[in-house]
GUPA-508664 format. One line per field, with one value per residue (C-alpha): x, y, z; residue in one letter. Coordinates in steps of 0.1 Angstrom, whole numbers. Layout:
REM GUPA-508664
east: c(X_...)
north: c(Y_...)
up: c(Z_...)
type: c(A_...)
//
This chain:
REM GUPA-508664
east: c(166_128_111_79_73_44_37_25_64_80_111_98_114_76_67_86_71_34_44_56_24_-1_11_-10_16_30_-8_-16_18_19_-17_-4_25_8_-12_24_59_58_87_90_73_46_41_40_14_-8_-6_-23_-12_22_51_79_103_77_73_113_115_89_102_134_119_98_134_151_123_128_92_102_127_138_157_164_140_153_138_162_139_139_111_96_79_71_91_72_74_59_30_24_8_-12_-43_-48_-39_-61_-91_-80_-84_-121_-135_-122_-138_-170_-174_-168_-206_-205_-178_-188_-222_-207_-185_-215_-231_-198_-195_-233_-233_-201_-216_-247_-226_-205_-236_-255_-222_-212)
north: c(-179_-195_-203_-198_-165_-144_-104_-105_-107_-77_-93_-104_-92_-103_-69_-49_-66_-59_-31_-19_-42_-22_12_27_39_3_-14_11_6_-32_-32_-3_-25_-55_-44_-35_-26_17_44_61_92_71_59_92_103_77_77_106_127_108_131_120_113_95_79_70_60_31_22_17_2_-22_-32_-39_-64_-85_-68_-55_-44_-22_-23_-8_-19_-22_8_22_38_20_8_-11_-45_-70_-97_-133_-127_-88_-104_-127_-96_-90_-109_-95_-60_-63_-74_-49_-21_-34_-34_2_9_-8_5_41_48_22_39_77_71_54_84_105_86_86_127_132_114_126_163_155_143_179_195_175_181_144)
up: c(144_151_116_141_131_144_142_173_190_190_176_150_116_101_116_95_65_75_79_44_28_48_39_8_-9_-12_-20_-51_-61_-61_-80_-107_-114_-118_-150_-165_-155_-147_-150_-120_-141_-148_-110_-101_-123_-117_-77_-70_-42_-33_-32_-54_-24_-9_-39_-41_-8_-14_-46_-25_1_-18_-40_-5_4_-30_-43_-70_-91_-119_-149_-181_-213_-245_-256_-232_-203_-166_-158_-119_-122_-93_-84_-81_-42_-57_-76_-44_-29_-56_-52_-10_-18_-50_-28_0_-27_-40_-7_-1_-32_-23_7_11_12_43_62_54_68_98_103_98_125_146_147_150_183_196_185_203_233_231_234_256_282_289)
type: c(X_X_X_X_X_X_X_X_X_X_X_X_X_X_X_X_X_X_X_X_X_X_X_X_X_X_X_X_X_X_X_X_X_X_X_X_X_X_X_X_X_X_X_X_X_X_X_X_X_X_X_X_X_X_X_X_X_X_X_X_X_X_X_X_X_X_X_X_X_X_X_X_X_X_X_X_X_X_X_X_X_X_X_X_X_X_X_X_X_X_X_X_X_X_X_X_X_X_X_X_X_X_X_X_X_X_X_X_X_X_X_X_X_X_X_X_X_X_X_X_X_X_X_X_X_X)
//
């Protein structure tokens, strides 16, 4: 195996790991869990809109890669917390999820832009 790796080969198992880290199930997931370990219950209330098999299959998926992990607290509920390769991810997804947040005024009025002159073009016949 190469220790050069880069996403940009298609055999590269990087890939797979950019992958998992830009889905949004996994960034709100690995942010939630940073404030404090979650039960899956919890998770599921606080993700809104994630279906709970979706919501199992990243938990899973997220274990697999070493990003977290769960285990049973003393006072005897399980409970997910990051990993130290988990709270690696932290600080990007963190800042991923404040620029979303700071910028949804930006990006509606550029899709507002976006449709107006693709609407124009409809009409116009190009």
């Amino acid at each position: 195996m190469s220790n050069e790796w880069t996403v940009f080969s298609a055999k590269c198992p990087s890939r797979a790991s950019l992958a998992r880290i830009a889905n949004k199930w996994t960034a709100m997931i690995v942010v939630l869990l940073h404030e404090e370990p979650l039960r899956f219950g919890e998770l599921h209330q606080r993700v809104d809109g994630i279906a709970k098999k979706v919501l199992a299959d990243t938990l899973r998926a997220l274990e697999r890669d070493g990003m977290i992990a769960h285990g049973v607290d003393p006072d005897g509920h399980a409970r997910y917390r990051l990993t130290a390769l988990g709270r690696t991810l932290h600080e990007p997804l963190q800042a991923l999820q404040v620029w979303a947040e700071s910028h949804v005024d930006d990006v509606r009025d550029a899709q507002d832009r976006y449709d107006e002159a693709a609407d124009e073009r409809v009409l116009d016949g190009r």
